[in-house]
PDB file of the backbone (N, CA, C, O) and the ligand in Angstrom, with CONECT records:
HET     ZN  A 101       1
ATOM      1  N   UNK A   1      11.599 -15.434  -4.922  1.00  0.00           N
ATOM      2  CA  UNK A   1      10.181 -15.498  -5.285  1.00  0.00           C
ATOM      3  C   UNK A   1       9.348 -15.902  -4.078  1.00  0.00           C
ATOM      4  O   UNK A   1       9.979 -16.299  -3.098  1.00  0.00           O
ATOM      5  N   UNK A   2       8.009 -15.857  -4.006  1.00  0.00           N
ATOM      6  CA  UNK A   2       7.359 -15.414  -2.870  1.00  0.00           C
ATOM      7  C   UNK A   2       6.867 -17.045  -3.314  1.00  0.00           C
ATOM      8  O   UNK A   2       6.523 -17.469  -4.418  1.00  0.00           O
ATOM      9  N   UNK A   3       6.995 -17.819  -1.878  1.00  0.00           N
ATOM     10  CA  UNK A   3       6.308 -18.957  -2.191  1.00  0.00           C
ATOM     11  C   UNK A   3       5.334 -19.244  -1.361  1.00  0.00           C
ATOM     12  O   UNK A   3       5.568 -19.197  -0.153  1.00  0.00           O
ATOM     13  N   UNK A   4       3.910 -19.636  -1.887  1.00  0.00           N
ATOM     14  CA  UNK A   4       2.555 -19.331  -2.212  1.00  0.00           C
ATOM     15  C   UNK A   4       2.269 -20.086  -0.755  1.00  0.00           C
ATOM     16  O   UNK A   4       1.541 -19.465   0.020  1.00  0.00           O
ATOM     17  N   UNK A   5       2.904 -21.675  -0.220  1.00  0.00           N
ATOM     18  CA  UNK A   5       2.786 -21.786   0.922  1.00  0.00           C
ATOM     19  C   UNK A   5       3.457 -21.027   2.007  1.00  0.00           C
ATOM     20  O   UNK A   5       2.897 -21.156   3.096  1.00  0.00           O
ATOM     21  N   UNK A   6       4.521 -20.262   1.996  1.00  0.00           N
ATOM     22  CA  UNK A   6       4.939 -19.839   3.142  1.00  0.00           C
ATOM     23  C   UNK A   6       3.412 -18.997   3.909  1.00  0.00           C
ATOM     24  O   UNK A   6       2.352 -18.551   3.471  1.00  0.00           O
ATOM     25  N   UNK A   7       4.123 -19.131   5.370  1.00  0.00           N
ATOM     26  CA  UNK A   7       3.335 -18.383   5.937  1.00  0.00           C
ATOM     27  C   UNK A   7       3.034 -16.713   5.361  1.00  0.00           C
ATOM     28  O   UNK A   7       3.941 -16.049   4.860  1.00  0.00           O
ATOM     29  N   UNK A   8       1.688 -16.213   5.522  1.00  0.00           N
ATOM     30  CA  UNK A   8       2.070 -14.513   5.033  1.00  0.00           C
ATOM     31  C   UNK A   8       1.913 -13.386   6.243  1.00  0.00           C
ATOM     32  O   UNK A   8       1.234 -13.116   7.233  1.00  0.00           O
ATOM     33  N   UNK A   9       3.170 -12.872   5.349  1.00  0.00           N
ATOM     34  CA  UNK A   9       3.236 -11.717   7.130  1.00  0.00           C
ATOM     35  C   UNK A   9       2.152 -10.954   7.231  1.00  0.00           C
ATOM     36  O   UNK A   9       1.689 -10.290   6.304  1.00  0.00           O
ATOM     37  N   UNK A  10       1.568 -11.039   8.706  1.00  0.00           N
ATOM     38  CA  UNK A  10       0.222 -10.195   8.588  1.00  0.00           C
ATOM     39  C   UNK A  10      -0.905 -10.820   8.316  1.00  0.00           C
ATOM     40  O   UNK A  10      -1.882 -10.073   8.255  1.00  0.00           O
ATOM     41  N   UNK A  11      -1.177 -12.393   8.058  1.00  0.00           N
ATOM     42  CA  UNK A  11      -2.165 -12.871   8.105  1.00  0.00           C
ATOM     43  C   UNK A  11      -2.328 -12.470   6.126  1.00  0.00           C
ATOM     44  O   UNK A  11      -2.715 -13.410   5.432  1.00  0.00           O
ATOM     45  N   UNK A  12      -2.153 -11.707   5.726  1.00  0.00           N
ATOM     46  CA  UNK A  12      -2.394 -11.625   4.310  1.00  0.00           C
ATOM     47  C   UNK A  12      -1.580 -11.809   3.149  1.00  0.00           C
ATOM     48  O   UNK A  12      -0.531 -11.229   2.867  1.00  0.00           O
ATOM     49  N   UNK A  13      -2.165 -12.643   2.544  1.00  0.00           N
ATOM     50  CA  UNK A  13      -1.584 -12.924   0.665  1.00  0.00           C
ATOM     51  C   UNK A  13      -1.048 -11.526   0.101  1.00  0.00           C
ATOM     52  O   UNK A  13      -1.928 -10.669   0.039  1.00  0.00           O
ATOM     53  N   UNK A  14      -0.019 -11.205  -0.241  1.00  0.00           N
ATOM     54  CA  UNK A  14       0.300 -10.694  -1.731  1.00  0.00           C
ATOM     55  C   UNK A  14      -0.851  -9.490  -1.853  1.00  0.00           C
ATOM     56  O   UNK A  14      -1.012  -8.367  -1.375  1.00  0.00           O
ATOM     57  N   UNK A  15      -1.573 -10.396  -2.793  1.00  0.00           N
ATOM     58  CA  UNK A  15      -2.963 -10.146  -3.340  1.00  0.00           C
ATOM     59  C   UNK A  15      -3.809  -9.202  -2.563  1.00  0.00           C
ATOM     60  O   UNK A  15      -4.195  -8.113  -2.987  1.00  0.00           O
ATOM     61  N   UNK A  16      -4.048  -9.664  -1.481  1.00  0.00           N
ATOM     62  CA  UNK A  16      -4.753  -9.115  -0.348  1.00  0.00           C
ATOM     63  C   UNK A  16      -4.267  -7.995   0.224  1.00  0.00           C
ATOM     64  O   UNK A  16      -4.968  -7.115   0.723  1.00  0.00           O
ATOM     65  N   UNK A  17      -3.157  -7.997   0.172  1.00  0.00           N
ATOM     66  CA  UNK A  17      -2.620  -6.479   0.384  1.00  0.00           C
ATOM     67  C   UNK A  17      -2.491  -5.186  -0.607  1.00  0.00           C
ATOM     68  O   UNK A  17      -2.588  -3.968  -0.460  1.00  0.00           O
ATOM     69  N   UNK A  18      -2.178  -6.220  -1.869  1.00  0.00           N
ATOM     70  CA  UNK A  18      -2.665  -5.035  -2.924  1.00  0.00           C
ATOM     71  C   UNK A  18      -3.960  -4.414  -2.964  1.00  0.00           C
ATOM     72  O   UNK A  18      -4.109  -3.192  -2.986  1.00  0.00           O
ATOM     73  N   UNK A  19      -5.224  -5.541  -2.979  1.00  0.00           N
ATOM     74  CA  UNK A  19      -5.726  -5.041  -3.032  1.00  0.00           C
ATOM     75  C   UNK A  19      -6.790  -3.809  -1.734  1.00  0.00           C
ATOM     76  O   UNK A  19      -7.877  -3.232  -1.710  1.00  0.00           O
ATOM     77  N   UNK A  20      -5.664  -3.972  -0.926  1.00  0.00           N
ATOM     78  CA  UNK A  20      -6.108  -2.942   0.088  1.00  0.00           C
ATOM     79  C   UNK A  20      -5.460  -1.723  -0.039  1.00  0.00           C
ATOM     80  O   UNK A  20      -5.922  -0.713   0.492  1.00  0.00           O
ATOM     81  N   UNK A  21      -4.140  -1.710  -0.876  1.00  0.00           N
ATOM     82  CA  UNK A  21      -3.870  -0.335  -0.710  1.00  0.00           C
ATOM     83  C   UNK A  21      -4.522   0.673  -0.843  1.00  0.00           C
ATOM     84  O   UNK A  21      -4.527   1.552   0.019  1.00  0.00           O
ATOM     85  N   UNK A  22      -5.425   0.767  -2.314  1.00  0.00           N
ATOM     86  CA  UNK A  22      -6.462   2.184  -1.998  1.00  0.00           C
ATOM     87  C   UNK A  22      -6.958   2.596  -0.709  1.00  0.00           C
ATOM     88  O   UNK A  22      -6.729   3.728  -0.284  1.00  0.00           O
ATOM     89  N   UNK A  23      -7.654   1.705  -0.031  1.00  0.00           N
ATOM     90  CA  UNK A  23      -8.514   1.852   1.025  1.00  0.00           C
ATOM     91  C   UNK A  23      -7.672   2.245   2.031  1.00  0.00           C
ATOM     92  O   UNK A  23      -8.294   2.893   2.873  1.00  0.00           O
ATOM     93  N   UNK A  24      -5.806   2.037   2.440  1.00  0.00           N
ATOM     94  CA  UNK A  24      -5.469   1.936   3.199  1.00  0.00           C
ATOM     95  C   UNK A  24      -4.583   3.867   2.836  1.00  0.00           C
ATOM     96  O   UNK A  24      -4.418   4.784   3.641  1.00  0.00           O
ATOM     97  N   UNK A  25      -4.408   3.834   2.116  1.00  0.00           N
ATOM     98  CA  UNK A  25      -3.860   5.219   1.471  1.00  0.00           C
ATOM     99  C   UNK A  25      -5.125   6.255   1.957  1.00  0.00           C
ATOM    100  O   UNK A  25      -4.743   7.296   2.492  1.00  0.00           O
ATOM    101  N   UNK A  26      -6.458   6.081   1.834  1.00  0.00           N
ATOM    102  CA  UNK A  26      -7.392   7.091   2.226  1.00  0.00           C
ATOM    103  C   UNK A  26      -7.642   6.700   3.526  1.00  0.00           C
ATOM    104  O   UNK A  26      -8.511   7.414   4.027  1.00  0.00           O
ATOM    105  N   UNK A  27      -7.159   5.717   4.383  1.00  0.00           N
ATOM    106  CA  UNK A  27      -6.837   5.843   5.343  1.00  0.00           C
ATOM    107  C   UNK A  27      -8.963   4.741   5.851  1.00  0.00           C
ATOM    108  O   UNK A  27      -9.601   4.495   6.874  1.00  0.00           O
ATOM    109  N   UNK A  28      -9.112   4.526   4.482  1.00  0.00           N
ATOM    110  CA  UNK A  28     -10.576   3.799   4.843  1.00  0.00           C
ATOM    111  C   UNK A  28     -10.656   2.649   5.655  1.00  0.00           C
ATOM    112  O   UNK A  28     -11.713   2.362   6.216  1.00  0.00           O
ATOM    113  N   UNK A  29      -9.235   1.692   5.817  1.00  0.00           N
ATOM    114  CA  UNK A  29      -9.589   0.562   6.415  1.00  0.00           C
ATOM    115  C   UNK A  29      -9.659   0.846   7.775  1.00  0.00           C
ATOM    116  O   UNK A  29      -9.183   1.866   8.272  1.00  0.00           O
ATOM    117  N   UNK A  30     -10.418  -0.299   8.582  1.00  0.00           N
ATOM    118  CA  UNK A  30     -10.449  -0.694   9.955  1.00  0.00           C
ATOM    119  C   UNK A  30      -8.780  -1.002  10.476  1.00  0.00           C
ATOM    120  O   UNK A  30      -7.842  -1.554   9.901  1.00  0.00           O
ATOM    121  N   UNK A  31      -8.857  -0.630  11.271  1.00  0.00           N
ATOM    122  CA  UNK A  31      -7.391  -0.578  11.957  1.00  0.00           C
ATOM    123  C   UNK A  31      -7.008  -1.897  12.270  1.00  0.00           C
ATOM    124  O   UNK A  31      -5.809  -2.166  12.350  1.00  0.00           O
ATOM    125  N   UNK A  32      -7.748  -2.630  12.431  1.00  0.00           N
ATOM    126  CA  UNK A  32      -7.068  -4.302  12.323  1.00  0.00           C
ATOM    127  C   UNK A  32      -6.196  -4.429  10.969  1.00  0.00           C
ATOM    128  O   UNK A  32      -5.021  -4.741  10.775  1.00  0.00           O
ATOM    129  N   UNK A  33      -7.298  -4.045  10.081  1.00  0.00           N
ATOM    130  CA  UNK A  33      -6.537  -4.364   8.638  1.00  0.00           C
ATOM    131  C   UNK A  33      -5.711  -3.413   8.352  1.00  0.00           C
ATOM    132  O   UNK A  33      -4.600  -3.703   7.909  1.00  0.00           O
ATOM    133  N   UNK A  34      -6.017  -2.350   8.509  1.00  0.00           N
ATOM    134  CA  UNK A  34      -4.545  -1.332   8.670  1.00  0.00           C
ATOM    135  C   UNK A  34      -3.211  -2.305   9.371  1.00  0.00           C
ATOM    136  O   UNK A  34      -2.078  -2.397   8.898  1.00  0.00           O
ATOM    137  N   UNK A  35      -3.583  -2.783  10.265  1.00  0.00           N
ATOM    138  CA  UNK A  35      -2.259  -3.452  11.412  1.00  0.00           C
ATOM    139  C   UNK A  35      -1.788  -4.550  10.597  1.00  0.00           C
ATOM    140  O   UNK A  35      -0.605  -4.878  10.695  1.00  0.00           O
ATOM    141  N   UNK A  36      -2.585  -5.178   9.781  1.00  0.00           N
ATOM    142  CA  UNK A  36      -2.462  -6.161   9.084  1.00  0.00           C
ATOM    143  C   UNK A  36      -1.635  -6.107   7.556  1.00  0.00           C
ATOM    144  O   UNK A  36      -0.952  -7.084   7.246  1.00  0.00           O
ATOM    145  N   UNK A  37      -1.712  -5.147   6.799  1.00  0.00           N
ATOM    146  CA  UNK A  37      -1.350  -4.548   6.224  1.00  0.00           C
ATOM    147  C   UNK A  37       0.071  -3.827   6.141  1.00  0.00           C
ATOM    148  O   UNK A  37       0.685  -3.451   5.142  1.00  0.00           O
ATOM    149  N   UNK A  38       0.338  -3.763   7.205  1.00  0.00           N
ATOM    150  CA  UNK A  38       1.378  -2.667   7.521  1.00  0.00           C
ATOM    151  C   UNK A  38       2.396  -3.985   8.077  1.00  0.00           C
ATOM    152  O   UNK A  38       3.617  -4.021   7.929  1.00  0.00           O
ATOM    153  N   UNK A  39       1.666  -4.895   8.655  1.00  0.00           N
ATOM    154  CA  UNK A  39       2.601  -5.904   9.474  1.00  0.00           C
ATOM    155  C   UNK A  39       2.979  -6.913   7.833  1.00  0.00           C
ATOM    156  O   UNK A  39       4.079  -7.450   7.705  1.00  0.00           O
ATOM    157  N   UNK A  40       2.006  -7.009   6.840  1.00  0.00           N
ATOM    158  CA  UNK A  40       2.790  -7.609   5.728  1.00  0.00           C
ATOM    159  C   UNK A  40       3.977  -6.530   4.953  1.00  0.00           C
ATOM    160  O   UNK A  40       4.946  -7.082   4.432  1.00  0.00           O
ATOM    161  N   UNK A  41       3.915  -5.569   4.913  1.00  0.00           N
ATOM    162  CA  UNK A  41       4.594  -4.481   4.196  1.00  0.00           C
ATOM    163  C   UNK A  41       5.944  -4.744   4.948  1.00  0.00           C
ATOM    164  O   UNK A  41       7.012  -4.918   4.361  1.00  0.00           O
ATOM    165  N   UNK A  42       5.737  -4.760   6.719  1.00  0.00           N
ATOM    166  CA  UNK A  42       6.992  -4.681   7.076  1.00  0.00           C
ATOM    167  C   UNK A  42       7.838  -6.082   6.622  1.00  0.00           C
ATOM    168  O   UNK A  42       9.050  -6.059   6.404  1.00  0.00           O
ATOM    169  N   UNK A  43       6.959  -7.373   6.509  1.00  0.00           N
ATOM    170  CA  UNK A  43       7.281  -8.496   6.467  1.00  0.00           C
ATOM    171  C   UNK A  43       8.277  -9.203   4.822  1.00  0.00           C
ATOM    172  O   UNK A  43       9.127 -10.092   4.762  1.00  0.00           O
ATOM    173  N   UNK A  44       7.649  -8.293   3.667  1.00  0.00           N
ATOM    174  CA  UNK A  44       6.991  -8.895   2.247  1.00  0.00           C
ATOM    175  C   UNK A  44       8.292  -7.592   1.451  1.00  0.00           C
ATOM    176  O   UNK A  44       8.185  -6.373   1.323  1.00  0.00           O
ATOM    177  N   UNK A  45       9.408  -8.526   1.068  1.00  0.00           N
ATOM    178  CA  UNK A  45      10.607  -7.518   0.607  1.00  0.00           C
ATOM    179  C   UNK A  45       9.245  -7.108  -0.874  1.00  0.00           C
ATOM    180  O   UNK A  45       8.820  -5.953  -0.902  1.00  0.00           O
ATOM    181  N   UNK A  46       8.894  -7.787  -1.588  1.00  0.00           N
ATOM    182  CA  UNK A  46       7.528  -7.327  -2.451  1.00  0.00           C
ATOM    183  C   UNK A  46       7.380  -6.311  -2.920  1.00  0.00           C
ATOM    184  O   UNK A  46       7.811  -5.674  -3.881  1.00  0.00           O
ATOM    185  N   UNK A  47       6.193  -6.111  -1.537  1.00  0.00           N
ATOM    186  CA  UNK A  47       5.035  -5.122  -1.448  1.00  0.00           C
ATOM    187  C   UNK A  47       5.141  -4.532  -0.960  1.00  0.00           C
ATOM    188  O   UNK A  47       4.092  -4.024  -0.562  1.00  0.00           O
ATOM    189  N   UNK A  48       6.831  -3.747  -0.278  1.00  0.00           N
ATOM    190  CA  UNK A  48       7.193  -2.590   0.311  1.00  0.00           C
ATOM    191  C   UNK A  48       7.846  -2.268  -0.989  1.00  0.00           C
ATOM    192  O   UNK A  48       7.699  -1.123  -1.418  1.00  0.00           O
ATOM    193  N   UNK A  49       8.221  -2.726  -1.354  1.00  0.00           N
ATOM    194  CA  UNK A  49       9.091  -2.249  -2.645  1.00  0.00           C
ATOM    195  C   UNK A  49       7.725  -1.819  -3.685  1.00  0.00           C
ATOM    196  O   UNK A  49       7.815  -0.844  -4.430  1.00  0.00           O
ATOM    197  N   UNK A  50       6.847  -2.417  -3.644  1.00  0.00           N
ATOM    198  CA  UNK A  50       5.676  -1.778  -5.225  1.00  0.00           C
ATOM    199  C   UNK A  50       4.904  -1.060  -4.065  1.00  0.00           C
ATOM    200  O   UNK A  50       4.775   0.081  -4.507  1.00  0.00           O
ATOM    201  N   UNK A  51       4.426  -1.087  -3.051  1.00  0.00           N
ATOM    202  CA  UNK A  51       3.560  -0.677  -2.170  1.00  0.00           C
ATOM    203  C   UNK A  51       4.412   1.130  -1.864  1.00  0.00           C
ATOM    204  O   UNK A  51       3.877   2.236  -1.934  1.00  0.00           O
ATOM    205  N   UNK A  52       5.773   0.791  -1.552  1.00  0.00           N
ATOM    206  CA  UNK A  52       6.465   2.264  -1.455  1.00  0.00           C
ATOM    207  C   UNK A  52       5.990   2.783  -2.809  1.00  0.00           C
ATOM    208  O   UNK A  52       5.363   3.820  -2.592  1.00  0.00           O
ATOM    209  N   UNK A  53       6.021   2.505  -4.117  1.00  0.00           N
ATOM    210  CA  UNK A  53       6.364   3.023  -5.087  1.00  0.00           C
ATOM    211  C   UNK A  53       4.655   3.710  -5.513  1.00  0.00           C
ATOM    212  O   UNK A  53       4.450   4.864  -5.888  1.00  0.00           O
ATOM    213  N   UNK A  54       3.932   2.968  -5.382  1.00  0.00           N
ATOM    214  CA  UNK A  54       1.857   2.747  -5.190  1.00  0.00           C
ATOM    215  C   UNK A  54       1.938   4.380  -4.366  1.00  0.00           C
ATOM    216  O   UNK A  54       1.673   5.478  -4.856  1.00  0.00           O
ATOM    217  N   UNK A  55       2.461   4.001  -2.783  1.00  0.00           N
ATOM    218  CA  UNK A  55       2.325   5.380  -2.053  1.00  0.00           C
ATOM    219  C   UNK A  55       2.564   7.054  -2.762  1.00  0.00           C
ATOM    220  O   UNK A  55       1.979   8.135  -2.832  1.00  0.00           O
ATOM    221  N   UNK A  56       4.094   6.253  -3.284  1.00  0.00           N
ATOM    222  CA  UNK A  56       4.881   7.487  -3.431  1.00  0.00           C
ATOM    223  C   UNK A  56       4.183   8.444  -4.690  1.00  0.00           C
ATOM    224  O   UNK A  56       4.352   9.664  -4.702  1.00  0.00           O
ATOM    225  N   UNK A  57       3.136   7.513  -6.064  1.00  0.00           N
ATOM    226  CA  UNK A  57       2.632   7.869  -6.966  1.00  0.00           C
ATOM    227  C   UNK A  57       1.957   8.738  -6.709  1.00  0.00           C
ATOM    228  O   UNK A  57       2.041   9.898  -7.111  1.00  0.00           O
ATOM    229  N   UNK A  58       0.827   8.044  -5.653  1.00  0.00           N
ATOM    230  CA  UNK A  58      -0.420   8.510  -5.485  1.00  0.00           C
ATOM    231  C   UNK A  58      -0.037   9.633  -4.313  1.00  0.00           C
ATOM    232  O   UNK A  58      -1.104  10.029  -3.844  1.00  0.00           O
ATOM    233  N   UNK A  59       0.515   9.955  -3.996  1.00  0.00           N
ATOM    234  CA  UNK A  59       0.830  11.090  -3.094  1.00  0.00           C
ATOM    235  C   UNK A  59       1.215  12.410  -4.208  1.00  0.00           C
ATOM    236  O   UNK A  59       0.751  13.550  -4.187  1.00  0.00           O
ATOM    237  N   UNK A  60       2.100  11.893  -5.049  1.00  0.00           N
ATOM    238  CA  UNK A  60       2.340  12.976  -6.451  1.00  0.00           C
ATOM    239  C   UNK A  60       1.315  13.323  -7.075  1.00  0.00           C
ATOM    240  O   UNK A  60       1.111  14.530  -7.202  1.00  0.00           O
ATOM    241  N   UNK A  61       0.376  12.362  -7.642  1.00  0.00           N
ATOM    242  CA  UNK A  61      -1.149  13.014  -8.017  1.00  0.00           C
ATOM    243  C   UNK A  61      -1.900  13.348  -7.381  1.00  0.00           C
ATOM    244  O   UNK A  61      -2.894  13.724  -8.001  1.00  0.00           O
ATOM    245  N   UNK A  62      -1.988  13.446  -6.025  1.00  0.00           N
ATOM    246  CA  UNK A  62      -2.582  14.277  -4.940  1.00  0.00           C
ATOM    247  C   UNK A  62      -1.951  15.482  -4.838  1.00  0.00           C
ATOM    248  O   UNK A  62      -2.735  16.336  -4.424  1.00  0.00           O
ATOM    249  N   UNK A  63      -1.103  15.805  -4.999  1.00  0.00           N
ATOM    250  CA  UNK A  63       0.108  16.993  -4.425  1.00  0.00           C
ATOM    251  C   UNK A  63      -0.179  18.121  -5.869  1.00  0.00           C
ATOM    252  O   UNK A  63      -0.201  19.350  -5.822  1.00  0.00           O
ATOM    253  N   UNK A  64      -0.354  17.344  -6.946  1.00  0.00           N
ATOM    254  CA  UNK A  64      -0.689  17.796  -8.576  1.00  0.00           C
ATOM    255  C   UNK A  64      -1.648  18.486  -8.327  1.00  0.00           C
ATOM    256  O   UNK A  64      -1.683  19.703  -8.510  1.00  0.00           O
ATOM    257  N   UNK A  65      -2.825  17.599  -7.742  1.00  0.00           N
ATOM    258  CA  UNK A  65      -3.864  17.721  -7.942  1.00  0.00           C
ATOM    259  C   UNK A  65      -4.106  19.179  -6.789  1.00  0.00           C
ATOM    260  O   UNK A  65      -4.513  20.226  -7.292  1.00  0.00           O
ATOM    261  N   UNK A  66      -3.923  19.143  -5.816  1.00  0.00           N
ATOM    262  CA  UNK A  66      -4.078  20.031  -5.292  1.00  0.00           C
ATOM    263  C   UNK A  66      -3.318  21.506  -5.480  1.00  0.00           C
ATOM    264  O   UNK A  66      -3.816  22.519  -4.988  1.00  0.00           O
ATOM    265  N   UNK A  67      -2.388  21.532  -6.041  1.00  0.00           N
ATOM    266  CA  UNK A  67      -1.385  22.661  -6.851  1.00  0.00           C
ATOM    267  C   UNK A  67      -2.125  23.493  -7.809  1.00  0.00           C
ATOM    268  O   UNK A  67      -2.664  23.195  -8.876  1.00  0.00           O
ATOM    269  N   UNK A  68      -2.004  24.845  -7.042  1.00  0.00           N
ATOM    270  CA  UNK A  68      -3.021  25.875  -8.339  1.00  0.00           C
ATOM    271  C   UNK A  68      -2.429  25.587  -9.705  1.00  0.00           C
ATOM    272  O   UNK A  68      -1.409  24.919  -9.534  1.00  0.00           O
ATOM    273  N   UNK A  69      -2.612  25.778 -10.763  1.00  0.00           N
ATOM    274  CA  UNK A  69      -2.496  25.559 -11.493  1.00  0.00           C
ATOM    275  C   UNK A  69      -2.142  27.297 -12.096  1.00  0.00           C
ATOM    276  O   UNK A  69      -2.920  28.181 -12.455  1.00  0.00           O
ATOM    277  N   UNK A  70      -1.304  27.281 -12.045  1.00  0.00           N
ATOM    278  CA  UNK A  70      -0.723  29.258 -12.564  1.00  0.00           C
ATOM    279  C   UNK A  70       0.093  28.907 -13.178  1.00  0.00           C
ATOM    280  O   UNK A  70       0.607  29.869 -13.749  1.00  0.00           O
ATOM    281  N   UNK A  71       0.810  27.499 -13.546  1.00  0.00           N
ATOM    282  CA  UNK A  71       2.110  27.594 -14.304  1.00  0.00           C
ATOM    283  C   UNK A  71       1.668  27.402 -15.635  1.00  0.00           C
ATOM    284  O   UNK A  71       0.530  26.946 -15.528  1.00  0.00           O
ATOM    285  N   UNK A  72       1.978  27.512 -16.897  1.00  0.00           N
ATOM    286  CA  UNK A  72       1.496  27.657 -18.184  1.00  0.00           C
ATOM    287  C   UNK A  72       2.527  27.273 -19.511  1.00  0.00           C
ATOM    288  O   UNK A  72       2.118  27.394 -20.666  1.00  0.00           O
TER     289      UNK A  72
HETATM  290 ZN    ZN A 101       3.657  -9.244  -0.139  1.00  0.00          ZN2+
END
């Protein structure tokens, strides 16, 4: 379990990284927080594990979404 004082990899909480994934998936954040982000993911057994799974979704409903639609 993730304990609330340890240091957090990347300067960011848990929290703080979730709630950047949207922004970081459209590629919206500032590249600090991108670096920041990416340096907790590598850090946080977590939020690579739900953060892979976040990616891997939203890449499938993009991939959907962009797929003609001819099958019936
Ligand atoms: Zn984390």
């Amino acid at each position: 379990m993730a304990d609330p004082k340890s240091p957090a990899p990347g300067g960011l909480r848990c929290d703080e990284v979730l709630e950047r994934l949207p922004d970081y998936l459209e590629a919206a954040l500032p590249p600090s927080e991108r670096a920041q982000v990416e340096a907790h993911l590598r850090g946080c057994a977590n939020c690579a594990d739900f953060g892979g799974a976040y990616v891997a979704l939203v890449q499938a409903l993009q991939r959907e979404d962009a797929a003609p639609a001819d099958r019936r």
